[in-house]
N, C-alpha and C positions, 0 to 999 in steps of 0.2 A: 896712349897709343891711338891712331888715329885712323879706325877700322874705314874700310871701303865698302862702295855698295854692290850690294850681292844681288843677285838674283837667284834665288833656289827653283830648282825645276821638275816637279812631278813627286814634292812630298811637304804636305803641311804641315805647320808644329799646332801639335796637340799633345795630348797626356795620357791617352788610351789605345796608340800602336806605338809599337817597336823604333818606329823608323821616325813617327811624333815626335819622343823623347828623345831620344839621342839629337835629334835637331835643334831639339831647346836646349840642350845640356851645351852641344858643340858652339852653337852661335848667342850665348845667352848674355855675352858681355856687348853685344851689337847696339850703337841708337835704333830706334824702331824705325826711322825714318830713313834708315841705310836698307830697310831690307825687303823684299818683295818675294811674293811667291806665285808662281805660274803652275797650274796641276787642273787635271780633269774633274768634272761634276761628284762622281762617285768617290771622291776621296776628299769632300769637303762635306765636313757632320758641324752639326752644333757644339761638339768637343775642341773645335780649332782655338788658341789661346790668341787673344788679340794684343795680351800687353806685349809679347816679342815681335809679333806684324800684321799689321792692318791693313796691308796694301797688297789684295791678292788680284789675280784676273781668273776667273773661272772659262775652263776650255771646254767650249759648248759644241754647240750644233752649229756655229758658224767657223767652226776649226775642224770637225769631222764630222765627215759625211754618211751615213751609214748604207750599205750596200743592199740591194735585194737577197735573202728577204731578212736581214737581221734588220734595217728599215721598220719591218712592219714588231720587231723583239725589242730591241733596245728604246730607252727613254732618250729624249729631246732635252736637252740642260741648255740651260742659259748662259749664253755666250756673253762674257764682260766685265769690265770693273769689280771686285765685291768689297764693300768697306765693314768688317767683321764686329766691327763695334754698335753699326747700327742696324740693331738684326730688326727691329722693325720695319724696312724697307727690305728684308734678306728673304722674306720669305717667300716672296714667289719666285726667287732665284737661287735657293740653294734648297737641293729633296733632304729635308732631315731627316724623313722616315721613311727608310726605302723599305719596301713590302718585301717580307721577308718569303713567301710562297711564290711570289715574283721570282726573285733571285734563286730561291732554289730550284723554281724550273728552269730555271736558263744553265744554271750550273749545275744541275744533275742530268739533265736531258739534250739540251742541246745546244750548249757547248761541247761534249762529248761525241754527237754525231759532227758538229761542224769539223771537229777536231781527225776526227778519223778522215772527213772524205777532203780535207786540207785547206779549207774554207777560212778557218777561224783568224789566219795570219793577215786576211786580206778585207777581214769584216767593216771595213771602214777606210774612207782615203781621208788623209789628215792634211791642212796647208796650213801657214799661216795667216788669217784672216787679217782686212784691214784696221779693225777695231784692235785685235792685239797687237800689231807692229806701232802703231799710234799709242798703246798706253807703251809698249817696251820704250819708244822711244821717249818718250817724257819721262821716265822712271832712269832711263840710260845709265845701266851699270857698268861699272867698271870689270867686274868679275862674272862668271857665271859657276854657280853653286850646282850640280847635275845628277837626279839619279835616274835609274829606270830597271822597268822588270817585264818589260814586253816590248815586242817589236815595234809599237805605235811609238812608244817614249823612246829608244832609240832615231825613231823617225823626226820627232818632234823636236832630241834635242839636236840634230841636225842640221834641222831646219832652221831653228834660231840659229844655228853659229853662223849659217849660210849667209841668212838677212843682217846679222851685226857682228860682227867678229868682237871676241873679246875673250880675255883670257878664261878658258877654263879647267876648274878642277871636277873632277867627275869619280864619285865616291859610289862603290858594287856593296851591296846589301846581301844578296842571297846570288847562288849559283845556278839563277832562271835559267843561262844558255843551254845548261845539260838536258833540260828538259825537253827540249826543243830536237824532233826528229827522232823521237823512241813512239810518238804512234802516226796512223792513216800513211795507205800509198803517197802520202808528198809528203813525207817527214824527209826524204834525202834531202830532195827541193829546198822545202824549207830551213834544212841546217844550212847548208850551205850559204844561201843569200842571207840569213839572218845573221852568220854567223860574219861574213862580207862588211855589211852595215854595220857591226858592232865592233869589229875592227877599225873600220873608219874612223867613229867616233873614239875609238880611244885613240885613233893617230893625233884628232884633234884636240887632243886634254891634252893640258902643258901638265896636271897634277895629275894623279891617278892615286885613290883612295881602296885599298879593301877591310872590310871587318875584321878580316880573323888573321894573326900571322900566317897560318897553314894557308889559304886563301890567297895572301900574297906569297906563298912560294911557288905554290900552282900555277898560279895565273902569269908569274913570270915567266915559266917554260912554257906553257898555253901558248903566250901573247906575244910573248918576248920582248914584255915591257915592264919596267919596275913598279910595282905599288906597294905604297905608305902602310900601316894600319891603324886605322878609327876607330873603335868603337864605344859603346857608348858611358862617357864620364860620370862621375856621380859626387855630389856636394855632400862631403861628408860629414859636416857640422847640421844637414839635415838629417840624416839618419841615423847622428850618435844620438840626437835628442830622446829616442827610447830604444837604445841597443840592447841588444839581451847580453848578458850577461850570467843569469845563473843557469844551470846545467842538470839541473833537478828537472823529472819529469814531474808532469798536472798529475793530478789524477784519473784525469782521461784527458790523457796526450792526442795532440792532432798532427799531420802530417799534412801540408798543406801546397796546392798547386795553386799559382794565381799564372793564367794566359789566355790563350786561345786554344779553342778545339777544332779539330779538322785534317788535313793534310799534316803528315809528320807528328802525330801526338793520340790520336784520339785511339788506338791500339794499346798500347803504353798504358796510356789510362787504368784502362781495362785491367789489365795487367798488374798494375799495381795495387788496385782496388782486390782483387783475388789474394795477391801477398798479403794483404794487411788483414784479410780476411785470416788467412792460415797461421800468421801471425797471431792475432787475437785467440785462436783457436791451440793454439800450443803453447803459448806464454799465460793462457789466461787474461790476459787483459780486455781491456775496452777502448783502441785506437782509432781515431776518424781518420778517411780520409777524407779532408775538405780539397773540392773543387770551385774556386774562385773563378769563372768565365761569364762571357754575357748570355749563354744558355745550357743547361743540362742536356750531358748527353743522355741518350734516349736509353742506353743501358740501364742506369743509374737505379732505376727502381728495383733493381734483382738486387741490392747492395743496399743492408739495413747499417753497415757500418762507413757510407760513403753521402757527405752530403756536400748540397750544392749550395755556393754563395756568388750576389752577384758583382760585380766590380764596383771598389769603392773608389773614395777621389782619390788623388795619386797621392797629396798630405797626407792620408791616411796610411798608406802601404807601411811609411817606419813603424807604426804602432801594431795594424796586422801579421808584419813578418816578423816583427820578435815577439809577439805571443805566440804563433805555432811553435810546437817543442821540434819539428820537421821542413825544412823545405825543398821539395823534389825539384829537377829538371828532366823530363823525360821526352825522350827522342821515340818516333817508327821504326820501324828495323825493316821496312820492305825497302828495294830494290827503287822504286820510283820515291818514296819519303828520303830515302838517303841521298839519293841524286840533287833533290834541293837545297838541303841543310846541313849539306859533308862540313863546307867554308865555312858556314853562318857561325856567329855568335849572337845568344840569345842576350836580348837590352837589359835581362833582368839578374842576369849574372853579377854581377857587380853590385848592382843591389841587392841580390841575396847575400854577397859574399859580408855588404857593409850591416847588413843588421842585424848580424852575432848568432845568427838560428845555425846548427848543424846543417849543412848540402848535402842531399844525395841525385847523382847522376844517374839516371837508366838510361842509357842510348849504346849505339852502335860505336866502337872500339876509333874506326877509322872515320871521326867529326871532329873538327876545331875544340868543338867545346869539353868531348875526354881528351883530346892531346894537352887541351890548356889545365885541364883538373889536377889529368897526372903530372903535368911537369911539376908544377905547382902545391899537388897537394892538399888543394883547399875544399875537396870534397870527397864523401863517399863514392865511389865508383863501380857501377854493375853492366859491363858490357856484353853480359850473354843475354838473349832474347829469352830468360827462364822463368818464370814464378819460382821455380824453386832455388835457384841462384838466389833471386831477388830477396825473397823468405830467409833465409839463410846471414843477407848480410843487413838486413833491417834490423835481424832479433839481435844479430850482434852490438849494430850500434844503441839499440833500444834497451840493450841490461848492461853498458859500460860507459858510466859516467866519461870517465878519463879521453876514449876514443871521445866520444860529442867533444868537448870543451878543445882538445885539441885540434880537431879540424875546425872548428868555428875560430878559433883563434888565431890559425893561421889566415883562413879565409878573411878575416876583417884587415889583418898588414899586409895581406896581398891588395884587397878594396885602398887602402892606404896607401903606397906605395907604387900602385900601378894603373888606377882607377880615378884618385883624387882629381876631378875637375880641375882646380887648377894647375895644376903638373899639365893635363890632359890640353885643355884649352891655351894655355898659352901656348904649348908646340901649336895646337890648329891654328889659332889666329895667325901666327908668325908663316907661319909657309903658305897660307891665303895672302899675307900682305908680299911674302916674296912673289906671289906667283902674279896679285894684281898689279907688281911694278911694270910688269911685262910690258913691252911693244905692242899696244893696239895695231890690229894689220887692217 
């Protein structure tokens, strides 16, 4: 099959987000030479994988401008070319180590204020510079590969169709638009025109991709346009290499989270760390809960039965997730956590489901991810915001062999059957290749 060249817009393949992986999974059959990636400073780390593409441009300071006074907040990136293989030249143009006290005052302080007095939409005027339409056009793809989760990336990919027309598919990750116009006096303002723009651009996708089926039925009546759903594939001959299999608990059983902490999760947490507390406290036993993130949360030390681990390589995850006797997925249950992750499907679903570990869901009733559990089946499910819910159906699955091995079993022929990368990728290639037949306009 004789793939086309793409150009991906506003998201790197790497091994350590969400929206990394599914990229490698989706496009992994690609020559490396077919493929290019265009995306901002702060989404390019030393995790980017160069065997799938080597041919980035980083969107600097000569693509956006920054406004008084986030001018005098935000860092200055380097505008241009970046060849990922040879990081010896990379270092004075890609921040690998963004300060992390940096970033939290911008995003606990003032981002916050800019937000309320309705600043933050307009922190920046974005063009295309002449160094990036001079690499686009020597790269000159046939396709354009598109995501975004803010106003500037709607702006941006805009702006590229404007300057070169070419067919595109444009694939929604999470449901950012909602968030948009719930705070500061210009939140109307800002729905509205954001919401304008964003329409636009999906006039201009000849594809339309969403993550989650639920996601595409919404966004149909929303938009009043059809979307596909994508999400992320998974190579099963990698994860059978150490699938679990047996259903006997350790002697000190672990229940384990591998993600991120923050918006949508880091309540939850909490939450569950207490269950397991209660848990232990009335079954008797000694159950961890392991947190797999790149930092402990600051709770943590109240919790002598909650420990933290830090992210391993992604080769590693089949042999970590079927050593835990547990693997949770756990949602926020506030009003603004649900607003962004109602649609979403978490990357790592599928990969829980394929490495044989029992699933337990804690999240809110109305998200993709319990609609897809229950339909399905393929995991424990606790949709009331309870410790004592939650209590209640841990112990259950914690003293009954027969529940674990049933839902693990199911959950691996559903990974099988509706997950399997290739099932998965040959539909994506095929309707990229129909879409790159398209009439160049």
């Amino acid at each position: 099959m004789l793939l086309p060249k793409v150009l991906i817009i506003n998201q790197p393949f790497n091994s350590n987000t969400g929206g990394g992986i599914t990229l490698s999974n989706l496009f992994g059959n690609w020559e490396r030479n077919k493929l290019a990636v265009a995306c901002s400073g702060y989404s390019l780390t030393e995790d980017m994988d160069p065997k799938l593409c080597n041919n980035y441009y980083q969107l600097g300071s000569k693509e956006r401008k920054w406004i008084f006074p986030f001018n005098l907040l935000r860092r200055k990136y380097y505008s241009g070319p970046i060849n990922i293989d040879d990081r010896a030249n990379n270092n004075d143009k890609i921040v690998v180590k963004k300060s992390k006290l940096r970033v939290k005052l911008i995003m606990d302080f003032i981002v916050p204020i800019f937000d309320y007095i309705g600043l933050s939409h307009f922190q920046a005027k974005l063009k295309l510079s002449s160094s990036f339409c001079k690499w686009l056009d020597e790269f000159d793809p046939d396709i354009y590969y598109m995501q975004a989760s803010s106003r500037e990336d709607i702006i941006l990919c805009n702006e590229i169709i404007k300057y070169k027309r070419r067919p595109v598919v444009f694939h929604m990750m999470d449901d950012w638009p909602s968030l948009i116009g719930i705070k500061g006096f210009m939140k109307n303002f800002w729905k509205r025109k954001i919401d304008k723009e964003f329409r636009l651009l999906l006039t201009r996708a000849d594809l339309l991709m969403g993550i989650s089926e639920y996601m595409c039925e919404v966004y149909k009546k929303r938009y009043g346009k059809a979307f596909v759903t994508f999400h992320n594939p998974i190579n099963l001959n990698f994860w059978k290499k150490v699938q679990r299999n047996n259903y006997q608990l350790t002697k000190s059983p672990t229940l384990l989270y591998a993600g991120r902490i923050g918006l949508g999760i880091n309540k939850s947490l909490r939450n569950i760390a207490e269950a397991i507390k209660k848990v232990n406290k009335e079954l008797h036993t000694d159950i961890k809960f392991i947190i797999q993130a790149q930092d402990a949360p600051n709770w943590i030390k109240n919790y002598k039965n909650v420990d933290h681990r830090e992210f391993v390589k992604y080769e590693d995850l089949p042999t970590v997730f079927s050593k835990a006797d547990f693997l949770i997925l756990p949602y926020d249950f506030s009003t603004e956590s649900l607003s962004y992750i109602k649609y979403s499907m978490p990357t790592k679903a599928p990969e829980y489901m394929a490495s044989g570990t029992p699933i337990v869901i804690f999240a809110p009733r109305d998200t993709a991810l319990v609609q897809y559990a229950e339909k399905y089946h393929w995991a424990t499910v606790v949709t009331e915001n309870s410790v004592a819910v939650l209590t209640e159906k841990l112990k259950k699955l914690f003293l009954d062999i027969s529940l674990r091995e049933q839902v693990a079993k199911t959950a691996k022929n559903i990974a099988e059957t509706r997950h399997e990368s290739n099932l998965v990728v040959r539909e994506f290639e095929q309707m990229i290749l129909t879409v790159a037949g398209k009439k160049k306009i």
